[in-house]
C-alpha positions, -999 to 999 in steps of 0.1 A, spaced: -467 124 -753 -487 113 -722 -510 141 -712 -507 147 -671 -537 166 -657 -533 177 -615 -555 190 -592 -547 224 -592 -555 237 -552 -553 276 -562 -584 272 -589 -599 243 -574 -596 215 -602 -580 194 -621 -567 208 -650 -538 195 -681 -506 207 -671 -487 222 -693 -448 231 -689 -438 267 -688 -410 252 -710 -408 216 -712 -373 215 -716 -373 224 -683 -404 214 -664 -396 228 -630 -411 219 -596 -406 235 -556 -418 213 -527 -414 226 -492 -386 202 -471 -381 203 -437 -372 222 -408 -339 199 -394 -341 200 -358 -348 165 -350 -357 131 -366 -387 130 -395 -416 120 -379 -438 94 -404 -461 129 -412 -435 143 -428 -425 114 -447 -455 115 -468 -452 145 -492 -420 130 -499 -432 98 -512 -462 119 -531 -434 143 -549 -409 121 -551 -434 98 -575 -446 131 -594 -410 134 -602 -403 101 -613 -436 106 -636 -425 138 -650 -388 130 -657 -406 99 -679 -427 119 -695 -406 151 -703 -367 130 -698 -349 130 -670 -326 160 -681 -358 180 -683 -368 182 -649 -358 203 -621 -370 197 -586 -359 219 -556 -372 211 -521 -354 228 -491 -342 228 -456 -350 248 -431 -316 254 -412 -327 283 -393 -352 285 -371 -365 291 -332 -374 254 -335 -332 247 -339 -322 273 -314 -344 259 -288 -329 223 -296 -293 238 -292 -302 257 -256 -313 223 -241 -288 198 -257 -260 223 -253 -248 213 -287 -241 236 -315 -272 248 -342 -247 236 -367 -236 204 -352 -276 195 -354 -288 205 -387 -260 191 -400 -272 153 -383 -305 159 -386 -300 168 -424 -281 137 -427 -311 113 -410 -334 127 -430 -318 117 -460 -309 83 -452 -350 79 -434 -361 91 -473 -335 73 -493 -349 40 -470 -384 52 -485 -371 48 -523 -372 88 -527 -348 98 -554 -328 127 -544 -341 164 -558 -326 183 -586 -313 208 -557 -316 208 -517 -309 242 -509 -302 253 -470 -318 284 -458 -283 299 -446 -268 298 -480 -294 323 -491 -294 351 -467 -278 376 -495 -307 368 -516 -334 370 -485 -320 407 -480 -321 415 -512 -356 404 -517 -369 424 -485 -348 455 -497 -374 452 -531 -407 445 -510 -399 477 -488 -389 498 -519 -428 490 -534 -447 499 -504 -449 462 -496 -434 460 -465 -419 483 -434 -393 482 -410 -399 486 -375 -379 482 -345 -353 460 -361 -382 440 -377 -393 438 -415 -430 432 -419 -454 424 -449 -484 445 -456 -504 420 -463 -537 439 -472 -513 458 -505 -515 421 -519 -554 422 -532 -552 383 -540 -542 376 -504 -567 342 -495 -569 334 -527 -554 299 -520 -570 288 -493 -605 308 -503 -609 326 -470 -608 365 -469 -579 388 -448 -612 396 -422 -621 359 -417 -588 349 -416 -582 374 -387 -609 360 -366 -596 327 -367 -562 322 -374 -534 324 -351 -517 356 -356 -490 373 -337 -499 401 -320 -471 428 -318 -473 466 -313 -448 474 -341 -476 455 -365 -496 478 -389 -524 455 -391 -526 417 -374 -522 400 -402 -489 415 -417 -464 391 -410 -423 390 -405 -401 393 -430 -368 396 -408 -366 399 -371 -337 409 -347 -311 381 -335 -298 385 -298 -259 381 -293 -267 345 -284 -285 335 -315 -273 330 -349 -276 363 -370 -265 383 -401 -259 420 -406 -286 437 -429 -298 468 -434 -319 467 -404 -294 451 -381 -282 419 -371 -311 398 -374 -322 363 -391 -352 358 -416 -387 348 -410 -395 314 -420 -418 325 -452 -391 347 -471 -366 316 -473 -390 300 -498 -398 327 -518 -360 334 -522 -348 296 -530 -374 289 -552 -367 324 -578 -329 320 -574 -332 284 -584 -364 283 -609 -374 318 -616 -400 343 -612 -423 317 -628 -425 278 -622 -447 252 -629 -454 236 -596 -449 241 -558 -462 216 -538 -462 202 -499 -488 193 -471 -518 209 -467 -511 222 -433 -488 248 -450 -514 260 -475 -518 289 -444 -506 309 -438 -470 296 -455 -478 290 -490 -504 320 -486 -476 343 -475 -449 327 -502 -476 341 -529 -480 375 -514 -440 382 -511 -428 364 -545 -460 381 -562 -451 416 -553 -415 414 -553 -420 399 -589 -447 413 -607 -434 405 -635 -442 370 -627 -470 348 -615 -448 326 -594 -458 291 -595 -483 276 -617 -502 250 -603 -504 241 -565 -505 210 -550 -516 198 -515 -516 161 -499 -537 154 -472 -524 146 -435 -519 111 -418 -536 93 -387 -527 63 -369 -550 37 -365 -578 62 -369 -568 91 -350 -543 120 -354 -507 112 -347 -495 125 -315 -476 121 -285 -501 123 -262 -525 95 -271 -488 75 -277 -492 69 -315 -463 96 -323 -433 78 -342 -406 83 -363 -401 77 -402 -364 58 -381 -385 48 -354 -403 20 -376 -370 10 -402 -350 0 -369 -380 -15 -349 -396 3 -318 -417 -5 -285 -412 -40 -295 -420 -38 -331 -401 -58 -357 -388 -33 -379 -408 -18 -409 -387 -16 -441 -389 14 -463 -406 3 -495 -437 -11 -471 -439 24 -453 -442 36 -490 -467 8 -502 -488 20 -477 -485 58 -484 -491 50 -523 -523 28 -518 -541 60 -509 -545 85 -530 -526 118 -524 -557 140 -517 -571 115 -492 -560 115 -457 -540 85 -454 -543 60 -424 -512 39 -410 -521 6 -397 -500 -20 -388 -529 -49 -404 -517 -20 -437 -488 -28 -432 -486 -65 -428 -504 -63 -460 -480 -46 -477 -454 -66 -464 -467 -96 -476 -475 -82 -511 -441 -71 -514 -428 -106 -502 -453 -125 -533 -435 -101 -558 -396 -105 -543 -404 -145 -545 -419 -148 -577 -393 -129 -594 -364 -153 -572 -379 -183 -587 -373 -172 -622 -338 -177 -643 -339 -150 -662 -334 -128 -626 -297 -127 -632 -305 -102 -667 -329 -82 -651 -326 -49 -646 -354 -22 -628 -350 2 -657 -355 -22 -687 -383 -20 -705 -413 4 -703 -440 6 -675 -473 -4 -684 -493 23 -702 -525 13 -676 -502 25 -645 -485 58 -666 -522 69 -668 -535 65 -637 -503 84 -625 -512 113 -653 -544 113 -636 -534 133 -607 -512 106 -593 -535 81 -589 -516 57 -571 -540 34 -557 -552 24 -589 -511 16 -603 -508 -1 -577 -534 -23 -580 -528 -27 -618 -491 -37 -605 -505 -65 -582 -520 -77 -612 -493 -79 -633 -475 -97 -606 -501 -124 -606 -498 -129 -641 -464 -137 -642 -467 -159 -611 -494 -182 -627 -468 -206 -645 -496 -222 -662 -504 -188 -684 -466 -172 -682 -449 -203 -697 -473 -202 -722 -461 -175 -737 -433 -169 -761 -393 -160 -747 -398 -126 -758 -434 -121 -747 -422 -133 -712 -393 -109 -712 -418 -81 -723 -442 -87 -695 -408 -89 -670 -397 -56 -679 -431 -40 -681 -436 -53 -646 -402 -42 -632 -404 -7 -647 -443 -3 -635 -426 -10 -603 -392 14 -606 -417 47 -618 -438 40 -586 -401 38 -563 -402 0 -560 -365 -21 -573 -385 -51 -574 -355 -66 -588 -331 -54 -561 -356 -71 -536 -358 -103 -554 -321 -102 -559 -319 -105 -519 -339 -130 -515 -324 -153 -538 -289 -146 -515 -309 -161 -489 -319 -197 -496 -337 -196 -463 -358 -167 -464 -367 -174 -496 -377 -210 -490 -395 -197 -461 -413 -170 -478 -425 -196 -509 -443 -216 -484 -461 -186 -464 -472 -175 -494 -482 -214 -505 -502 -213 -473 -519 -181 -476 -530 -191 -509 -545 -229 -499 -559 -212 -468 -576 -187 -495 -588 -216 -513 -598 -239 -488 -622 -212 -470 -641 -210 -505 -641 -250 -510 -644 -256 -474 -616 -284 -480 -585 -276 -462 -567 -310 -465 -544 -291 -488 -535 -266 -462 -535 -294 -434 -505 -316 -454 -482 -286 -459 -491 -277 -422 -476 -307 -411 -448 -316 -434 -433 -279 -429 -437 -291 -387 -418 -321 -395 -395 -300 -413 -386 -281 -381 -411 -251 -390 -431 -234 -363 -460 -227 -384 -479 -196 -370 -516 -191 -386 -537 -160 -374 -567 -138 -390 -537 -112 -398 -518 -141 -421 -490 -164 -423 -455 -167 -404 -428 -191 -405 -403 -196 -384 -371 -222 -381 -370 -241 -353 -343 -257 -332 -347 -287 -353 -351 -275 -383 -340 -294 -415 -335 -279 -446 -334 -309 -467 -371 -318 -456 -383 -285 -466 -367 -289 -505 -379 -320 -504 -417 -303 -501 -415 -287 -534 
């Protein structure tokens, strides 16, 4: 069996995993809070778990693995949204639950195990308080619940800073019912205007750290093997999820192994609104500020070509790049007959690519193994070489290298082939990039120069800049002449 090592972010280094019981390798990643559309930020631990997933479910089976990432469907961020739209706080996590959804299913992500909403767990929140205040743990105080954070000795453990420092420089509520500044709520009082549910300590609705701690043990237990999500949540969320499922469960050690990814820029710099690079995972499928749209597998291209625990930066030269990759593995598979038997989950994936994935998901290098394999099978000269069943092994090691990374090369090629045009128009982009390649090291570009101007008397506007290659059909544009080219 493949052995999987992880950075672990609690002890600071890689280390082998190994399954509490792997006939039931279990894993909790933090979703979102649905108040409005997923912004290309949140996109990315989705893309990062989503291909731990597919790793683990081919390492351990797919009925062996259980992942569980949440939404948040109750917070001050939703109640705001409702005041100023005037819509329901259902009405809007319900369609914001939904877009996200359809943005990650446009991304490839496979959907979790379970997708639990923080209102179907309320029962289990209470019950879970009721235990924290019955050890000491916590206190009520004028219709608040809070957590004593200094009774948890391992508090900072996680994100290696102590309960002083982190007073100094964190962010903390200050509140005159608070024991110490950095106890935080477990449940706080709801007004007659804002959703709420009877508990011991009155109407009220949960703090945003209990709703974890809750879904994860009703769904995986007082011990799991991983709990992941961005690194922004190490503090104080996943800090606090510790604390609470720790003491509540001591019988426990809640999860195993933590795992982190690192944040996104744009073009260099931190996405946000006010320097205008702020954009939506939806924002770039449909096309926005004059953008062609951006289709989902080259936003997750992108994300993959940089290792999890790197920040990652979104350019649009990235993702022309992508694009185009994507495009040279679509029409090499068109052009071959054997399409038509294909299927993504034939075969096995390359053993190079399951390794560099076992090695804390190290994307970047699969996915430069995979445009390597796609080369090989587009060089005719080598690939027809080789026997019908070595060809069909190297087709299905290729398409399944592609499917545990969240790319249906087949699918794609598939679509191209139902469009004669694109396809022929794609062939000879690619037939130019290449020449133009070649020509630059040879410093001949006659070939380059003839399909330039057959392709213009084709009808083609031809369009060559430092960023590639684009084709486009003209107004007198003549498919015959183009077939003719080949």
């Amino acid at each position: 069996m493949t052995e999987i090592k992880l950075y672990n972010t609690r002890t600071r280094k890689k280390e082998l995993f190994r399954p509490i019981d792997p006939s039931n390798v279990r894993m909790y990643v933090c979703g979102p809070t649905v108040y409005d559309r997923a912004h290309l930020g949140n996109a990315r631990p989705v893309v990062v778990f989503d291909t731990l997933f597919r790793l683990l479910r081919h390492v351990y089976g797919p009925d062996h693995v259980t992942y569980v990432r949440n939404f948040t469907d109750v917070d001050d961020k939703i109640n705001a949204r409702a005041a100023e739209s005037g819509r329901s706080i259902s009405e809007i996590t319900v369609e914001t639950t939904q877009w996200f959804l359809d943005d990650m299913a446009a991304l490839g992500a496979l959907e979790p195990t379970h997708m639990p909403r923080a209102t179907e767990y309320i029962p289990q929140m209470i019950a879970m308080i009721e235990d924290l205040i019955a050890g000491g743990f916590a206190y009520p105080r004028e219709g608040h619940v809070l957590f004593r954070v200094r009774k948890y000795a391992d508090y900072g453990r996680l994100s290696g800073r102590s309960v002083d420092d982190m007073i100094a420089g964190a962010r903390v509520e200050v509140a005159p019912f608070k024991e110490d500044p950095m106890d935080f709520v477990l449940w706080k009082p709801s007004s007659d205007d804002l959703p709420g549910w009877d508990s011991p300590w009155g109407r009220g609705r949960p703090g945003w750290h209990i709703e974890c701690s809750a879904m994860s043990y009703e769904l995986l237990g007082e011990s799991f093997d991983i709990h992941g999500g961005g690194n922004d949540l190490m503090f104080p969320h996943h800090e606090n999820e510790i604390a609470q499922s720790c003491c509540a469960h001591p019988q426990g050690d809640f999860a195993h192994v933590w795992m982190h990814n690192e944040m996104l820029q744009v073009e260099g710099k931190k996405m946000s609104k006010s320097l205008g690079n702020f954009f939506t995972v939806h924002d770039l499928l449909t096309g926005h500020d004059g953008e062609p749209p951006v289709p989902g597998e080259v936003i997750r291209f992108v994300f993959l070509s940089t290792h999890y625990r790197k920040p990652m930066d979104w350019t649009k030269q990235k993702a022309r790049q992508a694009k185009g990759e994507l495009d040279f593995w679509a029409t090499t598979l068109s052009t071959l007959p054997e399409l038509s038997e294909l299927e993504a989950s034939d075969g096995n994936p390359d053993p190079i690519i399951v390794e560099a994935l076992a090695d804390d998901l190290n994307t970047s290098l699969a996915m430069t193994r995979l445009k390597k394999m796609a080369r090989e099978i587009d060089d005719r000269r080598i690939f027809a070489a080789l026997s019908v069943d070595e060809q069909a092994e190297r087709l299905h090691a290729f398409t399944a290298s592609a499917a545990i990374l969240g790319f249906d090369v087949v699918e794609m090629a598939k679509k191209l082939r139902d469009q004669p045009l694109e396809k022929d128009l794609k062939y000879f982009e690619l037939a130019l990039v290449f020449e133009r390649a070649q020509a630059k090291k040879t410093k001949n570009f006659e070939e380059v120069d003839r399909l330039k101007t057959a392709l213009l008397g084709a009808g083609v506007e031809v369009r060559m800049s430092k960023e590639g290659v684009e084709l486009l059909p003209g107004p007198d544009f003549d498919p015959a002449k183009l077939e003719a080219l080949k």
